[in-house]
N, C-alpha and C positions, 0 to 999 in steps of 0.2 A: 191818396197815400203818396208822399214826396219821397224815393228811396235818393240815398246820396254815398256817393263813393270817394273814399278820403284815402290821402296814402302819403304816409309816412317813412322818409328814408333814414337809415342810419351809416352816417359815411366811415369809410376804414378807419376813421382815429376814434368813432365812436360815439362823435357829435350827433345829437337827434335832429334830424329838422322839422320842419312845422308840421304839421298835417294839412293837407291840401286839399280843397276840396277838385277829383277832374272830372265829374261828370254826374250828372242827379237828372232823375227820370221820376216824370209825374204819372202814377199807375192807378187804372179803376178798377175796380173788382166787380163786373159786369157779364161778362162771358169768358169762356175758358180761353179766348185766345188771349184775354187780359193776366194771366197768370203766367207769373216770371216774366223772362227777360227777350225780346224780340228778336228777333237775328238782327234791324238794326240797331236793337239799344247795345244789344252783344257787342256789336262791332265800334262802336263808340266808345263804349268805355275799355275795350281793349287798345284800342286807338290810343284813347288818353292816356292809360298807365303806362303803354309802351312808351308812347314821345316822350315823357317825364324822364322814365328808368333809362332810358339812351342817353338825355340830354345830361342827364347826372350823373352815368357814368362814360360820355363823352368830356364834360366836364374833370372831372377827378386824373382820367387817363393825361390830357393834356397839359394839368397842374404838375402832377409827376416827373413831366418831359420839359419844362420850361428850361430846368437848369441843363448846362451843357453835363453831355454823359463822362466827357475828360477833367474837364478843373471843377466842375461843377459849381462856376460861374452863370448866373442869370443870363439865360440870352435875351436879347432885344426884341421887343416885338416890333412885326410891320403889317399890321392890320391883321385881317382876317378873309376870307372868301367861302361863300355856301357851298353848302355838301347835301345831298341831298342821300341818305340811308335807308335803303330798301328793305324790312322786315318783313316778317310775316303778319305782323299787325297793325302794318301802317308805315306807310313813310313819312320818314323823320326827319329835318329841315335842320341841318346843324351850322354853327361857325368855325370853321377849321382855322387855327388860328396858325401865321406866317411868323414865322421867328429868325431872328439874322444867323449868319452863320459866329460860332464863339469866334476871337479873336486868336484861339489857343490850335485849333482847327488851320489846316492846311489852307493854299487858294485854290485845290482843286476839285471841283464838286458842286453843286449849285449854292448860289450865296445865299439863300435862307431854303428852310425846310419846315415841313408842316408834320407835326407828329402823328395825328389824328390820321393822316394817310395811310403811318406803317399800321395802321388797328383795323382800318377800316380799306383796306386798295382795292377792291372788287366791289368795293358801295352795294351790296346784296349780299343780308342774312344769308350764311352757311342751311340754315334750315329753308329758307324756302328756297333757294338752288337744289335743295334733294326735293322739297316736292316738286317742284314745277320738272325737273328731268324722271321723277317718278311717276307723273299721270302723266306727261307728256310723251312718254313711251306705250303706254297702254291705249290712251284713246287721241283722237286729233289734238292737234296743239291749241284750234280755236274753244274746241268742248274743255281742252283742261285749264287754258285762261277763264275761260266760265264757271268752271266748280271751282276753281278758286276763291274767285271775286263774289261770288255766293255763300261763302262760308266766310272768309276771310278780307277783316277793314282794310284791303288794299286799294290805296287812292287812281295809283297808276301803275301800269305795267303787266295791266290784268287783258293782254292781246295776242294773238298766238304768235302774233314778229317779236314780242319780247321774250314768251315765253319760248320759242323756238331758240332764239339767239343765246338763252341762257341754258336750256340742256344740251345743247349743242359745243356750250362752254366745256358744261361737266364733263362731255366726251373726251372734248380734246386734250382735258388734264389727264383722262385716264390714260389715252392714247398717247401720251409723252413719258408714261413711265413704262412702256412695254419695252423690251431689251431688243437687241439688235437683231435682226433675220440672220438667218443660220443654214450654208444647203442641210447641213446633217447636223443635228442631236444626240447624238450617238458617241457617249465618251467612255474613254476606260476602253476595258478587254474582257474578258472569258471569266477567267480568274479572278478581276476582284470582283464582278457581278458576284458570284459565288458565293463569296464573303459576306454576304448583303446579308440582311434578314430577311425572312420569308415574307414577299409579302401576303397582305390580307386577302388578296383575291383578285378574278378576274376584273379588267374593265372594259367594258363594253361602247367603242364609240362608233352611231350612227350619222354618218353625214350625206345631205342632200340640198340640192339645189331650188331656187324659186325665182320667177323671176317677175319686174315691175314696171311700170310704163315709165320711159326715159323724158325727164325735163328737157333737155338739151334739143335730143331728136324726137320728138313730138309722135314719131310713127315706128320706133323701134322702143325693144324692153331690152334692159341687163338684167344678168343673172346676181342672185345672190343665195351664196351657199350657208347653211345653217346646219347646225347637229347640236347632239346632246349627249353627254358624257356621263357612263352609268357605272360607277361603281356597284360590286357587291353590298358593302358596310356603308357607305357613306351618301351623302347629297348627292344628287346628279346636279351638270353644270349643263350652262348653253354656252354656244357660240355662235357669232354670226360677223358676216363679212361679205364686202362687194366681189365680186370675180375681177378681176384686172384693174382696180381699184388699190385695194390694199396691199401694202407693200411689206406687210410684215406675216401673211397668214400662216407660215407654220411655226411661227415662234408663236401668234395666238393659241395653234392647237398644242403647243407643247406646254404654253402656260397652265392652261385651263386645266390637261390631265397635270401639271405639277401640283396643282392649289389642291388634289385630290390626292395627295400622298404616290404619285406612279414613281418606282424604283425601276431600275436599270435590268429586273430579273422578273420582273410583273409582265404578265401577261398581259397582251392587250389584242381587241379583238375591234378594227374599224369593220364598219357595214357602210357599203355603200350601193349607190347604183351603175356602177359601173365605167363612172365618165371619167376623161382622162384628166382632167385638170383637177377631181379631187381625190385619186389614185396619188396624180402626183404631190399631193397637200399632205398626204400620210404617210410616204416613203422616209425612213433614214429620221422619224422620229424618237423613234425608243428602240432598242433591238430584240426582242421580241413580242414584237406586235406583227399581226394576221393583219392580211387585208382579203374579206370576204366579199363576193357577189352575193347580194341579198336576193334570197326567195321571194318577193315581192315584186321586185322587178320581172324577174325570169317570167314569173306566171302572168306578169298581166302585161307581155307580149306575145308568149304563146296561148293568150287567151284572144287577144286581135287575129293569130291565124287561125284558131278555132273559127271565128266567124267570120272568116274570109272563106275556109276551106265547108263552111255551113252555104254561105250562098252560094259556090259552086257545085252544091246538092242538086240542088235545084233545075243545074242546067245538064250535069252528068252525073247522076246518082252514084253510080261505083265509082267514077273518079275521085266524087267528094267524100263519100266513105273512107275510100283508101287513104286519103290526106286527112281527115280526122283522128282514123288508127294510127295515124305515122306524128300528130302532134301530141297525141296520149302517149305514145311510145318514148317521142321525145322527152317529156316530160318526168316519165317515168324514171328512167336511164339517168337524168340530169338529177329527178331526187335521189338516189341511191347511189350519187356518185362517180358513176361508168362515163367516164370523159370520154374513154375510147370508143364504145358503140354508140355514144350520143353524138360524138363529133360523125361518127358515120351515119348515122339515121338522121341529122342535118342536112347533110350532102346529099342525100335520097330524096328529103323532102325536098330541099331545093330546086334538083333536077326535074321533081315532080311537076312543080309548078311552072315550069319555067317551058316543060314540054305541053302544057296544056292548048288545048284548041279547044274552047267553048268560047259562046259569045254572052260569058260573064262581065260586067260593066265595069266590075274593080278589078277584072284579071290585073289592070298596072300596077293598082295599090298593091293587090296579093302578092306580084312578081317582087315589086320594092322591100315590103314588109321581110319577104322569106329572106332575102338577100342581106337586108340589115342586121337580122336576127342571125343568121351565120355568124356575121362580121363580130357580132357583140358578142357570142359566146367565145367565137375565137380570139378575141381581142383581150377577151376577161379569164382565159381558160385557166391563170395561176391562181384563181380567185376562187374556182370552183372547188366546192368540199362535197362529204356525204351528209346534206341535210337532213336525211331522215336519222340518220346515228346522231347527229347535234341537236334533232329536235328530239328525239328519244329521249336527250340525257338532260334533257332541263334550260338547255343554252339556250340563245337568240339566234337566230338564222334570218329574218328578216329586217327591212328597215321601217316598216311598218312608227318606228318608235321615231325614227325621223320624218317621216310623212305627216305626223301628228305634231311634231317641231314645228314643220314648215308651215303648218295649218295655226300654229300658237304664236311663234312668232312672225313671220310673214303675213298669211293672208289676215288674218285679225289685224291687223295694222298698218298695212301699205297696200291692199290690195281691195280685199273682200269689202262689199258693198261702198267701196271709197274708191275711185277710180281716180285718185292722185296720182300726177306725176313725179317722180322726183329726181334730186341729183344724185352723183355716186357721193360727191361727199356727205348730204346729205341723210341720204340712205343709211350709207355705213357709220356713219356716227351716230345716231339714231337706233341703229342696230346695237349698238356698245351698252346703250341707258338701258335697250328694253331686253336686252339677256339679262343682264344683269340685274334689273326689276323681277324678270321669272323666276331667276335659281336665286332671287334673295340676298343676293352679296352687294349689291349698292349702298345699303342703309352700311353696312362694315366699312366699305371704302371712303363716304362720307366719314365716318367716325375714327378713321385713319388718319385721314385728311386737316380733321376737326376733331382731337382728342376730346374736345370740352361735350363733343354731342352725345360721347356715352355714358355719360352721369346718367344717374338711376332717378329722375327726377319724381317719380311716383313716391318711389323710396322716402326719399329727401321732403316730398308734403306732406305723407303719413305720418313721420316724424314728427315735422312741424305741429298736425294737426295733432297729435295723442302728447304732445306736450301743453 
């Protein structure tokens, strides 16, 4: 069986051209892998129609453009130079044709111009710039050059330096339309908040830190902080961002709750863990926004002196009793809110530890731990709420929901089972694709970008086909 594929253009004035044949495949009917079309015939005859449909309407485009857009006088030609056109189904070998400049045209500007340039100036498909920054966020850049080049009749370019360099693009465009860094966010008064409409509900943002092994410095990590932004009613968003890297980060966090409807009289409720640099990332954002110490943190460091004050059971039985009732007490006090007896039942256990004479082997760690742990509650004391009345009433108290961020988007992708190094810029740009691949708004921003990419084109062949 000879199958053969023909294709037929009809140009804007309505002229038919010939029918063409671009590809015909000889098929046995043998075994079942002989049935239908191979992933390479796939990719060939995809190849084929595309080079055609480019070349003809690279053709058409530059007919258009011949004549000057002022007197619309013929310009001159002065040859031509290859382009080469990155698709998603192959690349495309074009002639950009050089044209003089009209004579009606000033002498300032380059003396000839290529039209084909203004169509085509990033020489790479809008579509496959979204996939390649869309897998290339989710799994390594060399695995997503690979499922690529396995699905897709891409000649070249199918390597993770290209594919790297090209979602790394997409980043930077998003990153050039973010607005200027702001100390405060915080506009208007009392009064016209008021005026506002109610809005639809709490927002919940958890933010936390992760960090990754430094290209640069081959023996040190930076940090990068990530959250996730939870509406009531709506989508949650992510974000993510290098720590001393990015220069815009609380116009990020202000973006991300804007694109979620947040008004000037909304409540807003960040979860963190307590650190001072992303304290200071959610100050002077919105003016009624909480900044909570998450239950999360609190207990799994009074669960480190839990087994600190367990091995020193061991060496003085009532002393390590005594410091287990005094970390439960703590704990207690801290859930139910009592800053005041918990800030004192602190300073007991402190003292506790600090008076100890057994010849415990981590007495140093124990002494450092208790000590830190003061420092942090007291550091965080505006932070502290009554989380059992929060956890009562239905709310979030913990950042449990950012821990599982930073496990989504960090360790699955810069860390976990991949011991890559990388840059801040890097990182952070990288960071930009794959939030925005998790909460789903990249494919919008490409179609933003590229109005032509949200045609309904399923729509548009069902059509076809029932006609």
């Amino acid at each position: 069986m000879r199958v053969s594929i023909l294709l037929q253009i009809t140009g804007d004035d309505g002229a038919i051209g010939p029918a063409e044949e671009v590809t015909a495949f000889t098929k046995a009917t043998e075994r079942p892998e002989d049935l239908g079309l191979s992933i390479a015939e796939g990719k060939a005859m995809l190849a084929a129609v595309q080079a055609r449909t480019v070349l003809a309407q690279a053709a058409t485009w530059s007919q258009r453009r011949r004549c000057c857009p002022s007197c619309g006088e013929r310009r001159r030609s002065k040859g031509s130079y290859p382009l080469v056109f990155r698709t998603l189904y192959g690349d495309v070998e074009l002639d950009s044709p050089r044209l003089h400049r009209c004579l009606c045209q000033t002498t300032e500007g380059p003396a000839t111009v290529s039209p084909l340039c203004d169509l085509i100036s990033s020489h790479v498909a809008p579509e496959r710039l979204y996939l390649e920054a869309r897998w290339s966020s989710l799994v390594p850049y060399a695995a997503a050059a690979g499922l690529l080049a396995d699905v897709l009749p891409i000649a070249s370019g199918a390597n993770r330096t290209t594919v790297r360099e090209h979602a790394l693009r997409v980043a930077e465009r998003a990153e050039a339309e973010l607005g200027d860094e702001r100390p405060c966010f915080i506009d208007g008064c009392q009064a016209e908040w008021a005026q506002l409409p109610i809005p639809e509900g709490r927002i919940v943002a958890a933010l936390d830190g992760g960090y990754v092994r430094n290209w640069d410095d081959r023996k040190s990590n930076f940090e990068l902080i990530v959250g996730r932004s939870v509406p009531e009613d709506r989508a949650p968003r992510y974000l993510g961002l290098v720590h001393g890297y990015d220069q815009k980060p609380k116009r990020r966090l202000f973006e991300v709750l804007k694109s979620q409807g947040l008004q000037a009289n909304q409540d807003v409720t960040f979860l963190t863990d307590g650190g001072e640099e992303v304290r200071a990332l959610t100050e002077l954002v919105t003016p009624e926004a909480e900044h909570v110490l998450d239950w999360f943190h609190i207990t799994m460091r009074l669960t480190v002196l839990s087994q600190y004050a367990r091995g020193v059971v061991h060496h003085d039985e009532a002393e390590g009793a005594r410091l287990l009732a005094s970390v439960e007490s703590i704990k207690w006090l801290l859930w139910h809110g009592n800053q005041y007896r918990a800030g004192e039942e602190i300073a007991f256990f402190e003292g506790g530890v600090d008076d100890l004479d057994v010849s415990y082997p981590n007495l140093g760690k124990f002494k450092r731990a208790a000590h830190e742990f003061a420092v942090y509650i007291a550091s965080n004391a505006g932070s502290l709420i009554n989380y059992g009345e929060r956890f009562r009433s239905g709310e979030r108290i913990s950042s449990c929901l950012a821990e599982s961020t930073v496990n989504a988007v960090i360790s699955k992708r810069f860390a976990k089972r991949q011991q890559m190094q990388w840059t801040k810029r890097g990182a952070h740009l990288l960071l930009q694709t794959r939030t925005r691949t998790l909460d789903g708004t990249l494919r919008p921003l490409f179609e933003r970008w590229y109005p032509g990419l949200a045609n309904d084109n399923e729509n548009e062949a069902a059509q076809a086909t029932a006609a």
